[in-house]
C-alpha positions in Angstrom: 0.0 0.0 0.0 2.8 2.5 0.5 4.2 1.9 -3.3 0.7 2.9 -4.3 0.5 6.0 -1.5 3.0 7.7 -4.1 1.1 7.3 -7.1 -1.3 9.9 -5.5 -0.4 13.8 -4.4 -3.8 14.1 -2.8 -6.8 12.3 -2.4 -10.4 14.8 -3.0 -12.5 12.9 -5.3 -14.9 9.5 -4.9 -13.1 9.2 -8.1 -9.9 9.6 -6.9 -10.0 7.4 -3.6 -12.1 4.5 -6.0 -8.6 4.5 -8.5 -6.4 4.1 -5.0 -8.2 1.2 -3.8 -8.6 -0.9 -7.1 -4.8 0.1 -7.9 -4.3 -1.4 -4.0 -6.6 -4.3 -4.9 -4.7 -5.2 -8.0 -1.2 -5.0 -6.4 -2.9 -8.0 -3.6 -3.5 -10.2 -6.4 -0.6 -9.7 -8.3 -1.7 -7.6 -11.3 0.6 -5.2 -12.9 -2.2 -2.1 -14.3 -0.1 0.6 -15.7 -3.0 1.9 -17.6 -6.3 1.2 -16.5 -8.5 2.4 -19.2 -6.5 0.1 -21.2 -6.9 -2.7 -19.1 -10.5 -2.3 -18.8 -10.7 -1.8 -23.0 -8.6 -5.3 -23.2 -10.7 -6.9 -20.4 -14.3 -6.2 -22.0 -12.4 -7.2 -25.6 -11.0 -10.8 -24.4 -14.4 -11.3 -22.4 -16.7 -10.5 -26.0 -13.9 -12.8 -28.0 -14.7 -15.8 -25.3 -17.9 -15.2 -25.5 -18.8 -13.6 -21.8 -20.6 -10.7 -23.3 -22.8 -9.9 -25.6 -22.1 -6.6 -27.7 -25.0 -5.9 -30.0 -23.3 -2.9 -31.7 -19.8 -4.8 -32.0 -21.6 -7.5 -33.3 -23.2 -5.8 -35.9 -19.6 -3.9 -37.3 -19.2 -5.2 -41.2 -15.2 -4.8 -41.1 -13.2 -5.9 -38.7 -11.8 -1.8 -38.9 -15.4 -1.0 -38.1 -14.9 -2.7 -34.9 -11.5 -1.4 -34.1 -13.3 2.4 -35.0 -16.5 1.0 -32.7 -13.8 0.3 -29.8 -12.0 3.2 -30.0 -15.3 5.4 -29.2 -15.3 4.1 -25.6 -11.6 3.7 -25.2 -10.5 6.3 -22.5 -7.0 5.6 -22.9 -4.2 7.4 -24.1 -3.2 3.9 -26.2 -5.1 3.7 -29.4 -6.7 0.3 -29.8 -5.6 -1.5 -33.0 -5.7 -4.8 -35.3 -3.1 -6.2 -33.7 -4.7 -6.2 -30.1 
């Protein structure tokens, strides 16, 4: 929990104090998030692929770059995602 402490100047938000404790839940279980909007993006991708979720709008994409351009609209991450994720 101290590693984490320094990822943080100050605490205000719900927002804020709901990022500490995931990133201090991830770090118990062993998980490595330098990006969590990316995470979450891959998480919600490899759970559709397996077949976890259904994703009416993904599901109705022609192209496969319709899907990546679908993606992309709810991808808060600085890191673009792209055909070869």
């Amino acid at each position: 929990m101290h590693t984490k402490k320094k990822l943080f100047n100050c605490l205000r938000t719900q927002s804020e104090w709901e990022n500490f404790f995931l990133k201090v839940d991830m770090n118990a279980c062993g998980m490595i998030v330098k990006d969590l909007d990316w995470s979450v993006i891959m998480s919600i991708v490899m759970g559709y692929r397996c077949g976890k979720f259904i994703i009416p709008d993904l599901d109705r994409c022609e192209t496969v770059q319709d899907k990546i351009d679908w993606i992309n609209t709810y991808n808060d991450s600085k890191r673009k995602f792209k055909i070869s994720d």
